[in-house]
C-alpha positions as a Markdown table, in Angstrom:
| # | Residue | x | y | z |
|---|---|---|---|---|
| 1 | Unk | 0.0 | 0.0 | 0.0 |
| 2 | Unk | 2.9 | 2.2 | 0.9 |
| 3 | Unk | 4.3 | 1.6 | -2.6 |
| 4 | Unk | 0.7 | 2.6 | -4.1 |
| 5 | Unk | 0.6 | 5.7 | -2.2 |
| 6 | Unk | 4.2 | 6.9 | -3.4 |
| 7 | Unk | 3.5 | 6.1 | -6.8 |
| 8 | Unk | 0.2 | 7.8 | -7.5 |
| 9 | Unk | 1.9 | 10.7 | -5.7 |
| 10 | Unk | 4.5 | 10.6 | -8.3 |
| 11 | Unk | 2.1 | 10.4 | -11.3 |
| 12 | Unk | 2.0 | 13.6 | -12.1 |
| 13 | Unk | 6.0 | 13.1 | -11.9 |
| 14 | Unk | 6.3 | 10.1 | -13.9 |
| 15 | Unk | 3.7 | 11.7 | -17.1 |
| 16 | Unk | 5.9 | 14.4 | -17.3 |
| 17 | Unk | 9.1 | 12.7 | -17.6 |
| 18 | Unk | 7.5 | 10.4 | -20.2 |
| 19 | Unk | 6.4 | 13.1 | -22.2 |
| 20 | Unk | 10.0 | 14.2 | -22.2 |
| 21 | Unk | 11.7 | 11.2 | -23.0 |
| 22 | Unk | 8.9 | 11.1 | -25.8 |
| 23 | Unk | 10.0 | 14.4 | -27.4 |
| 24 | Unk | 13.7 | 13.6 | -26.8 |
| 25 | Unk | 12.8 | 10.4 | -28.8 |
| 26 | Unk | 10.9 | 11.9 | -31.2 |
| 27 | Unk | 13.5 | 14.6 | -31.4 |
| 28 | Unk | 16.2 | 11.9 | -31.8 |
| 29 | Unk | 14.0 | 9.6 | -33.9 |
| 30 | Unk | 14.9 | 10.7 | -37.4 |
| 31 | Unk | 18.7 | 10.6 | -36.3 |
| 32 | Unk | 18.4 | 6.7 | -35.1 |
| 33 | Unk | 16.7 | 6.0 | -38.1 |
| 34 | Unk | 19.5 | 6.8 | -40.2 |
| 35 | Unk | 22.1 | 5.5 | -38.3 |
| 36 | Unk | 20.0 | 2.1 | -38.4 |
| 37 | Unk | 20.1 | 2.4 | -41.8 |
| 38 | Unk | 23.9 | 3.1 | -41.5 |
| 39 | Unk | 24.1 | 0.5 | -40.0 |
| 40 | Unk | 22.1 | -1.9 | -41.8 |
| 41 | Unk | 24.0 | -0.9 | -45.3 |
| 42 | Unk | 26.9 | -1.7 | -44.1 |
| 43 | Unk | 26.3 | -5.1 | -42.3 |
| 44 | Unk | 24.5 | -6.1 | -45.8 |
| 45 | Unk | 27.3 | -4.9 | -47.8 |
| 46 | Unk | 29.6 | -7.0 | -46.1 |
| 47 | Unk | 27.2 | -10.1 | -45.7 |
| 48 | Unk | 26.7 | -9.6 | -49.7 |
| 49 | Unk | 30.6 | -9.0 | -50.1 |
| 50 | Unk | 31.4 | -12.1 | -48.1 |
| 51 | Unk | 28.8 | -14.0 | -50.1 |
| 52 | Unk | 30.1 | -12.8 | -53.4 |
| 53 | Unk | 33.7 | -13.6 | -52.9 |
| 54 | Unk | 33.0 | -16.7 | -51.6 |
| 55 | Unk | 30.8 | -17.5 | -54.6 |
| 56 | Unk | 34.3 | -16.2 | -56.6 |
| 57 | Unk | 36.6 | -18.7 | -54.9 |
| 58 | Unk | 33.6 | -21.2 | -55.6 |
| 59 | Unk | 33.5 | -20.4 | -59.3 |
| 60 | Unk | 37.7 | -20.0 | -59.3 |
| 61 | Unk | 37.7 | -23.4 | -57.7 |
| 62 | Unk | 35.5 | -25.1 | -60.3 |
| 63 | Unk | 37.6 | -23.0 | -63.0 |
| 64 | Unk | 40.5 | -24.1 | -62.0 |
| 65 | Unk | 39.6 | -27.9 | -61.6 |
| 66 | Unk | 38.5 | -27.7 | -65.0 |
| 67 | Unk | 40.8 | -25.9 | -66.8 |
| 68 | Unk | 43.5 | -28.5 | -64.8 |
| 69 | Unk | 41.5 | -31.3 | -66.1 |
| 70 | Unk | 41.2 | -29.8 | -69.5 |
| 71 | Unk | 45.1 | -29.1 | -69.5 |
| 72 | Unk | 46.3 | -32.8 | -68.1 |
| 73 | Unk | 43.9 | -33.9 | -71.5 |
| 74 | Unk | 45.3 | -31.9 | -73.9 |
| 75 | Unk | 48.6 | -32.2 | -72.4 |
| 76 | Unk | 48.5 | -36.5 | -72.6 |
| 77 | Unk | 47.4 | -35.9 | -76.4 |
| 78 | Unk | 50.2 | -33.5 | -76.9 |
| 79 | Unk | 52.9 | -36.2 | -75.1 |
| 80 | Unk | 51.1 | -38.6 | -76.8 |
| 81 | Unk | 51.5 | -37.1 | -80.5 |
| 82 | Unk | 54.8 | -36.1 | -79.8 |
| 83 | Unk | 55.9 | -39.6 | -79.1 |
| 84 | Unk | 54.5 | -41.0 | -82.0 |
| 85 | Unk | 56.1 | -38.3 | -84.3 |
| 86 | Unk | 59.6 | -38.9 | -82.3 |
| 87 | Unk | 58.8 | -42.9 | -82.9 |
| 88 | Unk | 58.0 | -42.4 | -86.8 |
| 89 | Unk | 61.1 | -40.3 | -87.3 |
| 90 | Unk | 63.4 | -42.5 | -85.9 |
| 91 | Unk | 61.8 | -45.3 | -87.6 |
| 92 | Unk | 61.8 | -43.6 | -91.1 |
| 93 | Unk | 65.5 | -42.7 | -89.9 |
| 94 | Unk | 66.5 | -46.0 | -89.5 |
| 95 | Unk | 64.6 | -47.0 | -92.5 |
| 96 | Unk | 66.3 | -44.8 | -94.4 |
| 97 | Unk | 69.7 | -45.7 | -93.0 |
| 98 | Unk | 68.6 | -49.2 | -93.9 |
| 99 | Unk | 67.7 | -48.4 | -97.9 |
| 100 | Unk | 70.9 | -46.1 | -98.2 |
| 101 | Unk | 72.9 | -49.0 | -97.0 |
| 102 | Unk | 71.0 | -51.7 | -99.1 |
| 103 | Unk | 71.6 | -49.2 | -102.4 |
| 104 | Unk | 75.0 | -48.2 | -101.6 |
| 105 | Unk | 75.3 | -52.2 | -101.5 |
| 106 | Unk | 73.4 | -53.2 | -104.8 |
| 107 | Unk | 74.5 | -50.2 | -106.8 |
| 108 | Unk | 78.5 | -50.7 | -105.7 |
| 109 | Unk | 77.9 | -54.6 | -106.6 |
| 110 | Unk | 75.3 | -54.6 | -109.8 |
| 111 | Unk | 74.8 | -51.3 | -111.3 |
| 112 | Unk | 78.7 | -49.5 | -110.8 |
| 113 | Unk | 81.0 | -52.3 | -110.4 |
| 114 | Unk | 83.8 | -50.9 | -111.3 |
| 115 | Unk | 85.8 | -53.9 | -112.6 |
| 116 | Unk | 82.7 | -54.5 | -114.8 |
| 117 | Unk | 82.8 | -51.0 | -115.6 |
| 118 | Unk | 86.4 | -50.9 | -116.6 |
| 119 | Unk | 85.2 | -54.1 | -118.8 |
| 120 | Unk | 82.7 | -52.3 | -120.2 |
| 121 | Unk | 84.8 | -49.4 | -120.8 |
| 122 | Unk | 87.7 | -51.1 | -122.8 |
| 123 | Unk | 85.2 | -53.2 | -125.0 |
| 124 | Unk | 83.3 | -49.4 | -126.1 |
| 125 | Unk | 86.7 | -48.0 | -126.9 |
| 126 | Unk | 87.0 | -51.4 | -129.2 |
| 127 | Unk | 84.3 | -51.0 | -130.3 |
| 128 | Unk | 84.3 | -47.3 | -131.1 |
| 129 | Unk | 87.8 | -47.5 | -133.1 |
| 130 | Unk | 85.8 | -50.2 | -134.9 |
| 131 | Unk | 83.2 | -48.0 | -136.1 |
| 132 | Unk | 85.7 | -45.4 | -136.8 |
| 133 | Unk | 87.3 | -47.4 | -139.1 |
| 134 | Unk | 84.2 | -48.8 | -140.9 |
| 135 | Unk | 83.2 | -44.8 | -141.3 |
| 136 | Unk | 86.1 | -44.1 | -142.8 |
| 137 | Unk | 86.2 | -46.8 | -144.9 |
| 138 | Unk | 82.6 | -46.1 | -145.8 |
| 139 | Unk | 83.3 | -42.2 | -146.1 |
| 140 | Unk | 86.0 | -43.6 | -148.8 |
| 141 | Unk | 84.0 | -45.4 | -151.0 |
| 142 | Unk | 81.3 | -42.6 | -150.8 |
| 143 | Unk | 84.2 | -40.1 | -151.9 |
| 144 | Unk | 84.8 | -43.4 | -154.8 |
| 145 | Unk | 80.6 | -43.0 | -155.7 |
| 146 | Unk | 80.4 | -39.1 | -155.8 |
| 147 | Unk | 83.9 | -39.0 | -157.9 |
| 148 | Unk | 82.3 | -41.8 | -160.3 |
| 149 | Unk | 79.3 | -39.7 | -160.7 |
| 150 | Unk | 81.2 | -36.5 | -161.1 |
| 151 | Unk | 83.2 | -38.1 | -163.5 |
| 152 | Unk | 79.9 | -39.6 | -165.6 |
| 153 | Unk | 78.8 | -36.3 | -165.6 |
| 154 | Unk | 81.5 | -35.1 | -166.8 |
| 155 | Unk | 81.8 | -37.6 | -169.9 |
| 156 | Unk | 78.2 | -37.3 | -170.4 |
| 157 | Unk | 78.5 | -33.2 | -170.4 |
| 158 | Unk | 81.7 | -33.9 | -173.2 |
| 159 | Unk | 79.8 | -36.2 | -175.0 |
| 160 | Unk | 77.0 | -33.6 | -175.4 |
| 161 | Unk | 79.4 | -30.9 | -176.3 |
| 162 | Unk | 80.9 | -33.4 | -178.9 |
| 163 | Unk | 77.7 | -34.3 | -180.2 |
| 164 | Unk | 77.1 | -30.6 | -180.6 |
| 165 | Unk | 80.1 | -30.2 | -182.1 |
| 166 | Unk | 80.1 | -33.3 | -184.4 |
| 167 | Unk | 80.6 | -31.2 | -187.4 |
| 168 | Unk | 84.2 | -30.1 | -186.3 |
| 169 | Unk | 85.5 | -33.9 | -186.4 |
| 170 | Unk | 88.2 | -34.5 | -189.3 |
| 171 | Unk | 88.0 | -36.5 | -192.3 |
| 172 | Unk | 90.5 | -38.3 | -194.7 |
| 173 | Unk | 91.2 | -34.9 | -197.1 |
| 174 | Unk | 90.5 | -32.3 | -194.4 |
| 175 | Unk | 92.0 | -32.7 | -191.1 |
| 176 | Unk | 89.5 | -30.7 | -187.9 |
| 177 | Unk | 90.7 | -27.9 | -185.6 |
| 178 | Unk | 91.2 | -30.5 | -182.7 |
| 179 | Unk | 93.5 | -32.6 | -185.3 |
| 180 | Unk | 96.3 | -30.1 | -186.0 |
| 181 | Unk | 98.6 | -31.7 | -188.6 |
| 182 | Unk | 101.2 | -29.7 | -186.6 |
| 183 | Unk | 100.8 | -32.3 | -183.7 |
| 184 | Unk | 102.1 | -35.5 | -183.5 |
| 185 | Unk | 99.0 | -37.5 | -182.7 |
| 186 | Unk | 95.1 | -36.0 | -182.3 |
| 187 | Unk | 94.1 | -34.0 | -179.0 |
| 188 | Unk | 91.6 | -36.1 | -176.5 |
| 189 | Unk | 88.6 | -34.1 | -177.8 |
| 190 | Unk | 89.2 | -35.3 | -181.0 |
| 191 | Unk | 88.8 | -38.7 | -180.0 |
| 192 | Unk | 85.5 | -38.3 | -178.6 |
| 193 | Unk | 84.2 | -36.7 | -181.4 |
| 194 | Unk | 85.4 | -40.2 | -183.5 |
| 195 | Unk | 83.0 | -41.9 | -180.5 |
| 196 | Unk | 80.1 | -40.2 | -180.1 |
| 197 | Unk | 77.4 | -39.8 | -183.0 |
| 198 | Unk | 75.6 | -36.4 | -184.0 |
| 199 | Unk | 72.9 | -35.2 | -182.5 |
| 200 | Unk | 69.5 | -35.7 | -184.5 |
| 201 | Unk | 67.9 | -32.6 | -186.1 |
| 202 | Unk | 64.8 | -31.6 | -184.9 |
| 203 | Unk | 61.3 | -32.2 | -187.1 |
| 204 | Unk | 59.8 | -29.3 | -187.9 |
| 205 | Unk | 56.8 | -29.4 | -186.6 |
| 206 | Unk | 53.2 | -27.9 | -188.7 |
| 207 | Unk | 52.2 | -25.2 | -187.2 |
| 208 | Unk | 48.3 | -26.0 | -188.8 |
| 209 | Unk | 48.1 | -29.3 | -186.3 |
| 210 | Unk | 46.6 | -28.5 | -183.4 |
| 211 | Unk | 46.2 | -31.8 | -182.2 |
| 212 | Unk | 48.5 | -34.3 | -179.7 |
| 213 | Unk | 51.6 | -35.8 | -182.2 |
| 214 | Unk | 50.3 | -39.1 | -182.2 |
| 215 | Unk | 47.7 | -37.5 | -184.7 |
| 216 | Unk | 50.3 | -37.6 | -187.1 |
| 217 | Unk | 49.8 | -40.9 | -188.6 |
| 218 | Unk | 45.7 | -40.1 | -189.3 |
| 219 | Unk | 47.1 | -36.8 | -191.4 |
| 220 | Unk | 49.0 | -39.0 | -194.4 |
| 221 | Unk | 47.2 | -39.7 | -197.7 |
| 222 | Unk | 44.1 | -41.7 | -197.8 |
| 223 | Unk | 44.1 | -44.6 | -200.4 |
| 224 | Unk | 42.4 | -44.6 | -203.9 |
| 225 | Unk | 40.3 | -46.9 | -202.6 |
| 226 | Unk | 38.4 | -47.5 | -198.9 |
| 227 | Unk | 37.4 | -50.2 | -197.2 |
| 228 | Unk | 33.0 | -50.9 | -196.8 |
| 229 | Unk | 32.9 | -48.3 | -193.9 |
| 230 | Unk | 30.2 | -49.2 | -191.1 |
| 231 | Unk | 27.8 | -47.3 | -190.0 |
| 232 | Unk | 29.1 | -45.8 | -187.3 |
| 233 | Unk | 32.3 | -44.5 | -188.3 |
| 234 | Unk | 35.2 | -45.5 | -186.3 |
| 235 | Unk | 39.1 | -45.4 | -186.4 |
| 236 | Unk | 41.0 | -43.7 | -189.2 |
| 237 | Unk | 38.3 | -42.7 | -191.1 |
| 238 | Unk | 36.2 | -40.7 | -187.9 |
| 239 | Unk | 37.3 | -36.8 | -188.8 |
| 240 | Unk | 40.5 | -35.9 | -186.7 |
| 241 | Unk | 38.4 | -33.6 | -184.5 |
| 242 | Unk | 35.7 | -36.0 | -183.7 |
| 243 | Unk | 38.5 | -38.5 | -182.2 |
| 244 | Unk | 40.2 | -35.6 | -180.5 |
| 245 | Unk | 36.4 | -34.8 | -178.6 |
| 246 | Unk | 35.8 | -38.2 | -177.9 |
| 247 | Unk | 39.5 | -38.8 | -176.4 |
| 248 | Unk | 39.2 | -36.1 | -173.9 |
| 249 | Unk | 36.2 | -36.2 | -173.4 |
| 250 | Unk | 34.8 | -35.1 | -169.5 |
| 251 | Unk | 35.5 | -37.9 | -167.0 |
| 252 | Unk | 32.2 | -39.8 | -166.5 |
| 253 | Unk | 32.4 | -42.2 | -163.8 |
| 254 | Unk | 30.0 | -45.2 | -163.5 |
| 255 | Unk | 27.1 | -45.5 | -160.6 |
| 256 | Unk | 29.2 | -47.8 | -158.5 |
| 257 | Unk | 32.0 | -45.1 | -158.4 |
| 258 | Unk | 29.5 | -42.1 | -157.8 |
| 259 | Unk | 27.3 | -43.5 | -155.3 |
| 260 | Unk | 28.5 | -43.3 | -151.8 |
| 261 | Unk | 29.4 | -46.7 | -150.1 |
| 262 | Unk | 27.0 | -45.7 | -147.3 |
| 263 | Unk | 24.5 | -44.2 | -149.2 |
| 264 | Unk | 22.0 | -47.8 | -148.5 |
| 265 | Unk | 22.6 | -47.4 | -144.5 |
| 266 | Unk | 22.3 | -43.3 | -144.8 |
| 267 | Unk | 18.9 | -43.6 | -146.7 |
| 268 | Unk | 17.6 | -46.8 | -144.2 |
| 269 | Unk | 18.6 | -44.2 | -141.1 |
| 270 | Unk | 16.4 | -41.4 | -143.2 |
| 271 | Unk | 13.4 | -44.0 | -143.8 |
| 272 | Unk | 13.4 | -45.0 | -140.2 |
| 273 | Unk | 13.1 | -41.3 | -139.3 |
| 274 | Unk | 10.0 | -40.6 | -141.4 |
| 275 | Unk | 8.7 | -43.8 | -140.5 |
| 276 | Unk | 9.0 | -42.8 | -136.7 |
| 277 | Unk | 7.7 | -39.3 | -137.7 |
| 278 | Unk | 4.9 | -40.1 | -140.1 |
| 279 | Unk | 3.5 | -42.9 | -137.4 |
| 280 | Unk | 0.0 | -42.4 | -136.2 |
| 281 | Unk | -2.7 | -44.6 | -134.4 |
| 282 | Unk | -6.5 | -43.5 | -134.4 |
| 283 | Unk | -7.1 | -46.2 | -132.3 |
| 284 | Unk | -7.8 | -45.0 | -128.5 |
| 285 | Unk | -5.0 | -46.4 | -125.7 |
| 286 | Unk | -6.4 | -48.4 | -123.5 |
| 287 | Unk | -4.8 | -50.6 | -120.2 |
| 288 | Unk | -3.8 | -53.9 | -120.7 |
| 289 | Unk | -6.9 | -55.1 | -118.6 |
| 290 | Unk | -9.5 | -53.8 | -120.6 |
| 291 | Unk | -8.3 | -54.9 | -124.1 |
| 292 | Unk | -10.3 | -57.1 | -126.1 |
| 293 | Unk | -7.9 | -57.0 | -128.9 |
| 294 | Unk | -4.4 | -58.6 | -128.3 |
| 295 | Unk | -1.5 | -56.4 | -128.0 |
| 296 | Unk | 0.0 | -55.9 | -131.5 |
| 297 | Unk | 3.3 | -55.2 | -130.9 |
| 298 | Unk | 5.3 | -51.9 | -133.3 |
| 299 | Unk | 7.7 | -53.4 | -136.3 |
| 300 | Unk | 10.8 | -52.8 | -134.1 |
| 301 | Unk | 9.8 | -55.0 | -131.5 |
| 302 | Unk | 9.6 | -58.6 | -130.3 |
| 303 | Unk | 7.0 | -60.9 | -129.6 |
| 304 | Unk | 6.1 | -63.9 | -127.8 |
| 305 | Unk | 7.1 | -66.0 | -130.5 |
| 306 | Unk | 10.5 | -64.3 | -131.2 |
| 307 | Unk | 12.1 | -61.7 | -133.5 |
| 308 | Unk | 10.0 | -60.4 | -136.1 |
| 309 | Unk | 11.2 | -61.1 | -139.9 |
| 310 | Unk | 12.1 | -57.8 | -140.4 |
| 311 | Unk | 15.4 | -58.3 | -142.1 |
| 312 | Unk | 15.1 | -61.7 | -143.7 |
| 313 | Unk | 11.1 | -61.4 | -144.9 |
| 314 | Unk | 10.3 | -57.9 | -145.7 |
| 315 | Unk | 13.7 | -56.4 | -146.5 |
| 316 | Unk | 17.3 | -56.6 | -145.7 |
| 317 | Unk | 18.1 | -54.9 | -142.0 |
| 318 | Unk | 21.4 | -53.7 | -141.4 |
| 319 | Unk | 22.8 | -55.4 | -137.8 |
| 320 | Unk | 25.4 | -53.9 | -136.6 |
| 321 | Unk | 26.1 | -56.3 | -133.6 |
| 322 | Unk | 27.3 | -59.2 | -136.5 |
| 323 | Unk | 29.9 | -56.8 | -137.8 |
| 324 | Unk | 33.1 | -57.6 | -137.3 |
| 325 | Unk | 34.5 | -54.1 | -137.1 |
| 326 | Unk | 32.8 | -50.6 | -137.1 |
| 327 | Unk | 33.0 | -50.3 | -140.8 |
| 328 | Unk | 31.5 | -52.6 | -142.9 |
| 329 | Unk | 34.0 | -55.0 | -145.8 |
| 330 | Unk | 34.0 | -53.1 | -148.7 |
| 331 | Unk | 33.5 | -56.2 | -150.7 |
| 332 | Unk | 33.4 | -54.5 | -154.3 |
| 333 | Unk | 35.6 | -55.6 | -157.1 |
| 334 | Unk | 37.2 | -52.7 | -159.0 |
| 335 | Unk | 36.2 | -52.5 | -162.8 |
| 336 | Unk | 38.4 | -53.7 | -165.4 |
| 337 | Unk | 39.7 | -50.4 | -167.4 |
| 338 | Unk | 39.5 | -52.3 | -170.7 |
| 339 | Unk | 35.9 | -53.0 | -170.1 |
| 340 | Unk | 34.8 | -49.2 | -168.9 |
| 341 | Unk | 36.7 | -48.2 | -172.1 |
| 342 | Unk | 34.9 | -50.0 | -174.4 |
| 343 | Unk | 33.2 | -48.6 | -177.3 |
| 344 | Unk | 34.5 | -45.1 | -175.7 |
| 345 | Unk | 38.1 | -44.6 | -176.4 |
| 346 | Unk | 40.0 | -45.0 | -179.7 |
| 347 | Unk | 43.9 | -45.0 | -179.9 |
| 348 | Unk | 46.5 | -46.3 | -182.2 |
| 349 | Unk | 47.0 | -49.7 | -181.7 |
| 350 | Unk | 45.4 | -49.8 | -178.2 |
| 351 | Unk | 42.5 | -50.9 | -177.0 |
């Protein structure tokens, strides 16, 4: 009771101080708050700064177990490469060693042996001086050949000069220029003039003829009297210019020459073409199931009953399968000139 009785003296006391300490509060309030806050930024920041590097070391961690893993990989593929390259040059090393020594063997024994060599050597040079001499001995007789020829020449261009010249030779009254009576024996060109025979002169030649020389025969005299002439002139007694027309007359060959070899395959290939061209069927197409007219097959195909007779019935059918190369034989026997000439050609004492 004693307690009660101080207190509710002290009421009045105790609401005053409590509306102090209120204003001071509310006084203060705005100040607190912001330290709080202060206070509250920072203790985040350094929770969130703690969290984030220890998410970094987390991260670097990981990284770094990777990347090692990564590296030992690479690294065993890069030892492992490196060894096989190491192995495969020292193998083609001593491969090569090997082959160098195997050639150096087989070339020093086989290909340059050098006692062979020498051999070989001494029988060339023999062999070369024997050539030398046979090309000497042949350039000889080809210097013996030309100065034959030279020589014939010669004699033949002195004979022609002396033939020329026959006129000049001497005779039994009058001695010649090249048989001074001053000498005591002929010169050498007087000799050959003795040997050698004149030269022929020349016919003179009509200058009305206008035909080939061999016409000269059909110009002579005809006799008193003629034979019972024909009635188609012929030889001698044709006119000179009617032989001369039908002699050279234009070349006129005969079918077999002017028709192509191919012409039968090039104008079967052209009928084939037209035929395939110029083909047409009024009759409707219908499917096998529906027909009530058998299937006639075309004229280049088979039927049930074999090959149609299409080169042996209707006409001959050109197969190239049964040739034996891609030409055909040219099995044509050339005409016999005397033949094509027959009743065509005149000449003298030719047929």
């Amino acid at each position: 009771m004693a307690a009660m009785v101080r207190l509710s003296r002290k009421v009045e006391e105790i609401v005053e101080d409590s509306y102090d300490r209120k204003n001071d509060a509310e006084a203060q309030r705005e100040t607190e708050y912001l330290a709080a806050v202060k206070v509250q930024a920072w203790f985040r920041a350094c929770r969130t700064r703690s969290y984030v590097k220890y998410l970094n070391n987390c991260a670097t961690r990981i990284q770094k177990t990777w990347r090692g893993f990564l590296g030992r990989r690479y690294f065993r593929v890069l030892v492992k490469n490196s060894v096989f390259i190491m192995k495969l040059n020292y193998y083609n090393l001593m491969a090569t060693y090997i082959q160098k020594m195997w050639r150096g063997y087989f070339v020093r024994k086989y290909e340059f042996n050098y006692h062979c060599r020498k051999r070989y050597l001494e029988a060339l040079q023999v062999k070369n001086e024997i050539i030398r001499s046979e090309l000497a001995e042949f350039a000889e007789q080809q210097d013996v050949v030309q100065k034959r020829i030279e020589e014939h020449r010669e004699r033949l261009k002195l004979e022609r000069e002396a033939r020329k010249k026959h006129h000049l030779i001497s005779t039994e009254v009058i001695p010649g220029i090249y048989n001074s009576p001053f000498l005591p024996f002929p010169t050498e060109q007087e000799y050959i003039l003795r040997s050698v025979k004149p030269l022929p002169h020349p016919k003179k030649s009509s200058s009305k003829t206008q035909f080939d020389p061999a016409w000269v025969g059909y110009n002579e005299k005809l006799p008193k009297q003629l034979p019972p002439l024909a009635k188609r002139l012929q030889g001698p007694f044709r006119q000179p210019a009617d032989v001369q027309k039908q002699r050279y007359k234009p070349f006129q060959p005969t079918l077999r020459v002017a028709t192509d070899f191919y012409s039968l395959d090039k104008a079967r290939e052209i009928l084939k073409a037209e035929e395939w061209v110029s083909r047409y069927n009024d009759t409707l197409f219908q499917p096998f199931t529906r027909r009530s007219v058998p299937y006639e097959p075309l004229l280049h195909t088979t039927s049930k009953f074999g090959h149609l007779p299409y080169g042996s019935k209707y006409f001959r059918e050109a197969d190239l399968s049964k040739h034996v190369a891609n030409k055909p034989f040219k099995m044509l026997v050339p005409p016999i000139p005397v033949f094509e000439k027959l009743n065509d050609t005149y000449s003298q004492g030719q047929v």
